[in-house]
C-alpha positions as CSV (number, residue, x, y, z in Angstrom):
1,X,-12.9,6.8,12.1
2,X,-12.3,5.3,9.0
3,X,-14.9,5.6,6.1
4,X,-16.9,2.1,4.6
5,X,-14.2,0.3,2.7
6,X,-14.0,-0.2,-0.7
7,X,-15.5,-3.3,-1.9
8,X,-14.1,-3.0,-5.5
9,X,-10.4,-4.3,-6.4
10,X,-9.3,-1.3,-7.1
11,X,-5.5,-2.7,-7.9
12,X,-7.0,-3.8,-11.0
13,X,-7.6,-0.2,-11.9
14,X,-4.4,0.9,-10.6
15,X,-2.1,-1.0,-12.3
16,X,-3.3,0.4,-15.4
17,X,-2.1,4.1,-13.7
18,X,1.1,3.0,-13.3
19,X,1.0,0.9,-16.6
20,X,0.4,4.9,-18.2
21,X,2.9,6.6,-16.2
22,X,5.6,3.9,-17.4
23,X,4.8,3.8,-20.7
24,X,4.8,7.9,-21.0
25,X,8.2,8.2,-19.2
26,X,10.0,5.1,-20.6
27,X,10.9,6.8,-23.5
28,X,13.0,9.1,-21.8
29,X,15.1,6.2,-20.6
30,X,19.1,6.9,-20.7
31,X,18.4,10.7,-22.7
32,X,19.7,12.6,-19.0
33,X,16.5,14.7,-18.9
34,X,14.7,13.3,-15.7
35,X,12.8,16.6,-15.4
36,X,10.6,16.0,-18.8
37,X,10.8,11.8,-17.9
38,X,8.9,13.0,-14.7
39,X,6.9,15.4,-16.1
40,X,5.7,12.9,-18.6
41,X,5.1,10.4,-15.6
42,X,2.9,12.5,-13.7
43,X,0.8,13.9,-16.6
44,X,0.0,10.6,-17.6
45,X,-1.0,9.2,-14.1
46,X,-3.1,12.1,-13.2
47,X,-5.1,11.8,-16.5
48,X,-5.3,8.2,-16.1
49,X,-6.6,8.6,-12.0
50,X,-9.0,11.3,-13.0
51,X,-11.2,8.4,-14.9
52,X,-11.1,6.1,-11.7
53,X,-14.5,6.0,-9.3
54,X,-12.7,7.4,-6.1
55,X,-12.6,10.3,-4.0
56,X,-9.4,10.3,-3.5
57,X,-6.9,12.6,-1.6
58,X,-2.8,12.8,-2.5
59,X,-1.2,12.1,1.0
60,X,2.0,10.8,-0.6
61,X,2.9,13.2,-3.5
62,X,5.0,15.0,-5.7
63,X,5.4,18.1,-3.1
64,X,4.2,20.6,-1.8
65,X,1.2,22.5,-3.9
66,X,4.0,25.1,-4.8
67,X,6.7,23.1,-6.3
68,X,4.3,20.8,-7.6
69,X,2.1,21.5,-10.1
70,X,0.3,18.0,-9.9
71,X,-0.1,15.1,-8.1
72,X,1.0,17.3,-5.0
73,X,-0.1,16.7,-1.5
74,X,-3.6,17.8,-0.3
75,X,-4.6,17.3,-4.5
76,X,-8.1,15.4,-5.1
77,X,-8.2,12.5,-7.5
78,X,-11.0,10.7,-8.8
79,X,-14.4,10.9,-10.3
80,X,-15.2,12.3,-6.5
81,X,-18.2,10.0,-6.4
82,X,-16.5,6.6,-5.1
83,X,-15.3,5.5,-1.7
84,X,-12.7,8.4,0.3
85,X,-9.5,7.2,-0.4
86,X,-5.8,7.7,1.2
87,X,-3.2,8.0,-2.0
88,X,0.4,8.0,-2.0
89,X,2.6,8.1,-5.5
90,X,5.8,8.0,-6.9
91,X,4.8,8.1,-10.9
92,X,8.4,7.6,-11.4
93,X,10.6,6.2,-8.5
94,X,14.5,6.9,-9.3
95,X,14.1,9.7,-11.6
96,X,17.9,9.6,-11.5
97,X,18.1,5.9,-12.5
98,X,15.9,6.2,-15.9
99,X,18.1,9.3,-16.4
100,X,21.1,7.8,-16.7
101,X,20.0,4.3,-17.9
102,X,20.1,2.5,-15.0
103,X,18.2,-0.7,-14.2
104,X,15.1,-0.7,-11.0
105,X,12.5,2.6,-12.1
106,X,9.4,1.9,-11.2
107,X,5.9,3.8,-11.4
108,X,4.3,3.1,-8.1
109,X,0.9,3.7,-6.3
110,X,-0.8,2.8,-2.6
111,X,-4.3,3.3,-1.2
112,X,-6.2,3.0,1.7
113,X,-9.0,4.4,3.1
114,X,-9.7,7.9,4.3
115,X,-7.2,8.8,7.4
116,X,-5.8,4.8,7.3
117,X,-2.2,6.6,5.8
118,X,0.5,8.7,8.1
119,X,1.1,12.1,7.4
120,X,4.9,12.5,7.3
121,X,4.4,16.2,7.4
122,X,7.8,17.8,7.3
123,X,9.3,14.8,8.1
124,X,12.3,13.7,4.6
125,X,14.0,11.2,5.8
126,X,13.7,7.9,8.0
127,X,16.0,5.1,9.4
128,X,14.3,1.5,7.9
129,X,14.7,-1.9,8.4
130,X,12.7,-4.0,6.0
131,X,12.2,-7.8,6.6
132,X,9.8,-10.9,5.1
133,X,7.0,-12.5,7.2
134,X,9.5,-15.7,8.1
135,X,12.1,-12.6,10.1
136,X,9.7,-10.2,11.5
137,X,9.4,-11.3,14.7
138,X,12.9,-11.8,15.4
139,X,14.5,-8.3,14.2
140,X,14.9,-4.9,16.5
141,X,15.7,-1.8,14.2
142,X,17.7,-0.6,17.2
143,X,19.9,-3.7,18.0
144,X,23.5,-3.6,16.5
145,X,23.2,-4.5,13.0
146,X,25.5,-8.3,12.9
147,X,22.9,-9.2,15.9
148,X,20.4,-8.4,13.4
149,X,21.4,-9.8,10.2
150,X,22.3,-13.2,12.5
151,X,18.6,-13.8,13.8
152,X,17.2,-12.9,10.3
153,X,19.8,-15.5,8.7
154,X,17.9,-18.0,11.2
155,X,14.3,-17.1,10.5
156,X,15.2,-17.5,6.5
157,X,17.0,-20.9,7.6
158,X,20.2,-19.5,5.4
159,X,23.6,-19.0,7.0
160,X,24.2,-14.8,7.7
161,X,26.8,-15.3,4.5
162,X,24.0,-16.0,2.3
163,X,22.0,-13.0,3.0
164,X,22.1,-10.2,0.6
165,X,21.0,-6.5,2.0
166,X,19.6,-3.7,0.0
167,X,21.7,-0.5,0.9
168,X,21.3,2.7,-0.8
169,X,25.1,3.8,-2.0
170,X,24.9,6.9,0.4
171,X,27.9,8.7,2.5
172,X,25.5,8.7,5.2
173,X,25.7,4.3,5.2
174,X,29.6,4.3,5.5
175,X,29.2,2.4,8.9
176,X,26.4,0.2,7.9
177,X,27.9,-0.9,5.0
178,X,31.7,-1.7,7.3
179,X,29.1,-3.5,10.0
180,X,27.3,-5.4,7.3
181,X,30.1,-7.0,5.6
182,X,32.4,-7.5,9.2
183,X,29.1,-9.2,10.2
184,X,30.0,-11.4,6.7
185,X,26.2,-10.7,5.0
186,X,26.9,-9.7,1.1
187,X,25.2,-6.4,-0.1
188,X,23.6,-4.9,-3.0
189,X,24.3,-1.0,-3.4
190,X,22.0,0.7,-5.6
191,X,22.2,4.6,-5.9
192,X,18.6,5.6,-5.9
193,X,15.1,3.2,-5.2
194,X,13.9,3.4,-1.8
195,X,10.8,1.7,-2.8
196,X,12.0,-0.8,-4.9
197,X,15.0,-2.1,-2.0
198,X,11.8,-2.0,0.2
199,X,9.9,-4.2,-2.4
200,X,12.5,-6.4,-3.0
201,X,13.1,-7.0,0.4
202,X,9.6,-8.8,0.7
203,X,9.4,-10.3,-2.9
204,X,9.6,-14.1,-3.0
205,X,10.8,-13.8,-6.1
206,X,13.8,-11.0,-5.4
207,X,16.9,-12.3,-4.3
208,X,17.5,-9.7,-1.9
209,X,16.2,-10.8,2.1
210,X,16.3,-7.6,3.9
211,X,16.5,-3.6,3.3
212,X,18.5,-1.7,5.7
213,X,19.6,2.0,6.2
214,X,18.1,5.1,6.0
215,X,15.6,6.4,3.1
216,X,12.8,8.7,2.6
217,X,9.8,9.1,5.1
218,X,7.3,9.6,2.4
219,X,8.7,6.3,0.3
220,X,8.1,4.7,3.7
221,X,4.8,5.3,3.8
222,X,4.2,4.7,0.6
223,X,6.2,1.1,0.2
224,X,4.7,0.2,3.8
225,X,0.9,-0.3,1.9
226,X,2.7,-3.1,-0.2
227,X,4.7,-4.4,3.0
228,X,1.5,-5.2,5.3
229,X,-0.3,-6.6,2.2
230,X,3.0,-9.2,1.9
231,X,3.0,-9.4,5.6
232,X,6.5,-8.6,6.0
233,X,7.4,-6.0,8.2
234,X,9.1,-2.5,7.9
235,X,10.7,-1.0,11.4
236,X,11.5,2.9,10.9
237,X,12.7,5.7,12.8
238,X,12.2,9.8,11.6
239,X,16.0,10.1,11.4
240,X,16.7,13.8,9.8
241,X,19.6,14.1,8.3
242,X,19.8,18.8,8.7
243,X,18.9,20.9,11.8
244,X,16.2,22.5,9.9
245,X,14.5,19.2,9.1
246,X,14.9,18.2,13.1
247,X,13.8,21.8,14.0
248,X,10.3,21.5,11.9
249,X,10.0,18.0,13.5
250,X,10.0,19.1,17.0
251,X,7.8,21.9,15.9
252,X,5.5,19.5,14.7
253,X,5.6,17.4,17.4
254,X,6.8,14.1,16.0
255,X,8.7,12.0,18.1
256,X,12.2,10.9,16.9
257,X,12.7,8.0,19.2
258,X,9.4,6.0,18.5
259,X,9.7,3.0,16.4
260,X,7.1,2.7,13.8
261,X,5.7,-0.1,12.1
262,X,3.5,-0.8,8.9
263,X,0.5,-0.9,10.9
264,X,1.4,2.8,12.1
265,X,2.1,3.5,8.5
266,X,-1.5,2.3,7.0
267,X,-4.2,2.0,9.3
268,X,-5.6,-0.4,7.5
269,X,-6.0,-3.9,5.8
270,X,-8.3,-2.8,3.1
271,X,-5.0,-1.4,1.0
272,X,-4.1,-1.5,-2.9
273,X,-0.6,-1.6,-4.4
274,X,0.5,-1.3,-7.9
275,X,4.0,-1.2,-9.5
276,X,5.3,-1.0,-12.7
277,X,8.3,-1.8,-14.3
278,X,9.9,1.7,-16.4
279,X,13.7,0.9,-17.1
280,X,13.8,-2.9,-16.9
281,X,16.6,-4.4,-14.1
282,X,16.2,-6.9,-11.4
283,X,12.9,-6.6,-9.4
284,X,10.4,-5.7,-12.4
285,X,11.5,-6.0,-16.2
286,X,11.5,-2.5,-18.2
287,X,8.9,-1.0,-20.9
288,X,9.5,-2.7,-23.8
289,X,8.3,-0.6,-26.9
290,X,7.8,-2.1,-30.4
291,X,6.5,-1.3,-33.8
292,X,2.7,-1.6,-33.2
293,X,2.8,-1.6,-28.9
294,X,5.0,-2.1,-26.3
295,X,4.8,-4.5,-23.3
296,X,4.9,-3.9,-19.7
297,X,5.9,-5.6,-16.6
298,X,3.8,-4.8,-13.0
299,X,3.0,-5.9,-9.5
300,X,-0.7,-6.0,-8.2
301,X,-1.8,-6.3,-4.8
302,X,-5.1,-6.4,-3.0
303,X,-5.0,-6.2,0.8
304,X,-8.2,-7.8,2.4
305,X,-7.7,-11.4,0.0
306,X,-3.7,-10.6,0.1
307,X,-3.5,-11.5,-3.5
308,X,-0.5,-10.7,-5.5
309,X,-0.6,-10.5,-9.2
310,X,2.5,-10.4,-11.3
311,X,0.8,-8.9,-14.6
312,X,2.8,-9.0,-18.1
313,X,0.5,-6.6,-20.7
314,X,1.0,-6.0,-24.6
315,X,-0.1,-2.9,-25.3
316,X,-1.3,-2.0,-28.8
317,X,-0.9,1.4,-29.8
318,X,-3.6,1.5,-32.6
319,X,-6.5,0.2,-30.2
320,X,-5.0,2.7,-27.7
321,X,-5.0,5.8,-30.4
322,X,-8.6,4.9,-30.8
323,X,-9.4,6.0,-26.4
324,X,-7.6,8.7,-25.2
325,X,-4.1,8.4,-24.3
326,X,-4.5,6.8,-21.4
327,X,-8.2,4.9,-21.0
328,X,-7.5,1.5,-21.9
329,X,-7.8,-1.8,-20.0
């Protein structure tokens, strides 16, 4: 039983959380310190979600309460005294990438009502296969992967050699990489950015047509709010990758075998999606910082109208000095 829906675009609101997670962690681009880059992310998100109208629960967090000390799962966000909300974040996704300088960190955030998100519960990692609206009729995550990469080819009205597949550079994706190029598709390997392959995947604009391999569950869920609000399609399977992690599943009762989709993901069509760009690269372009500001780069989506917003703000740091660090529009 899902809650009454909330009537306000939220995504406008959100995009200015992501906007304050990027710009707090973007300094920390290249400097090999992706503990304090994170840190910074999640301080300033939190601050900036605790001035939103929501009662809002973290489904998709940082953690667990322990190894967290914010933005962990079960935490309440909000004002308390707007509509119940489902939220999942990743105040900065590839913590790795903006490390080490690399291009595709993003600041990310979904949400959807009360109970519409899936509890991954001690589920890590899950096997994904993320296509556009034109291919996701055609595509079966557990058909042999040329079979695959054939029909989408067809559905995108490109030859299978002009198809370029997201693949995180894994050990475990030895055999999906040998299948994808035998099968004559080209690939793009990235190290880290689960969200961001998922995102480009179902981008118009991205030049990447389909995600394949295995990622994490809770970047599943979480990329899956932006997904149904493109209308492409994500198929996934829990696939754990230790005993321990398929121990706890069984335990928990969550059934390896069953092929999920977005709509078992979010429960919902009443979702909001904000991204934001952090270290600049091919999807969303970085923070740039000048003397007075800096600019930023994000993605904003609303799920009932299925708008998409691709918003380019300057921010100016003296008007911003005059809020607090993080209530600005």
């Amino acid at each position: 039983m899902h809650t009454e829906a909330p009537q306000k675009n939220l995504a406008l609101d959100l995009v200015r959380v992501t906007e304050a997670a990027a710009l707090a962690c973007a300094r920390w681009l290249g400097k090999g310190d992706k503990i304090s880059a994170d840190q910074a992310a999640v301080d300033a998100m939190r601050l900036c979600f605790n001035t939103l109208e929501i009662d809002g629960k973290v489904m998709i967090g940082e953690g667990e309460k322990d190894d967290a000390p914010m933005l962990f799962n079960g935490e309440s966000l909000g004002l308390g005294n707007g509509p119940k909300v489902d939220i999942a974040v990743d105040p900065l996704e590839g913590t790795n990438l903006l490390a080490f300088g690399r291009p595709n960190a993003i600041s990310v955030v979904g949400v959807a009502p009360a109970g519409a998100m899936f509890d991954p519960g001690p589920s890590f990692y899950m096997q994904k296969l993320v296509v556009p609206a034109q291919a996701k009729d055609v595509v079966d995550i557990e058909a042999p992967t040329g079979h695959n990469l054939k029909l989408i080819a067809r559905a995108l009205d490109k030859d299978v050699d002009d198809l370029v597949v997201f693949v995180l550079d894994k050990p475990r994706h030895k055999k999906l990489i040998s299948e994808i190029r035998e099968a004559g598709a080209r690939i793009q390997l990235h190290t880290d950015g689960d969200v961001t392959g998922s995102l480009m995947a179902i981008d118009p604009r991205s030049e990447v047509d389909v995600m394949m391999g295995t990622g994490g569950t809770p970047e599943g869920v979480l990329s899956a709010t932006a997904i149904r609000i493109m209308g492409g399609e994500m198929f996934a399977k829990l696939d754990p990758q230790k005993q321990d992690e398929k121990n706890a599943l069984a335990e928990y009762g969550m059934d390896v075998r069953r092929v999920l989709t977005v709509n078992d993901l979010v429960k919902s069509e009443d979702l909001f999606f904000a991204a934001t760009g952090i270290s600049g690269g091919t999807f969303l372009k970085g923070v740039a910082y000048h003397g007075h500001g800096a600019e930023t780069s994000s993605l904003v989506m609303r799920g009932k109208t299925g708008t998409i917003r691709y918003v380019e703000a300057i921010h100016n740091w003296d008007a911003l000095m005059k809020f607090s660090a993080v209530e600005y529009d």
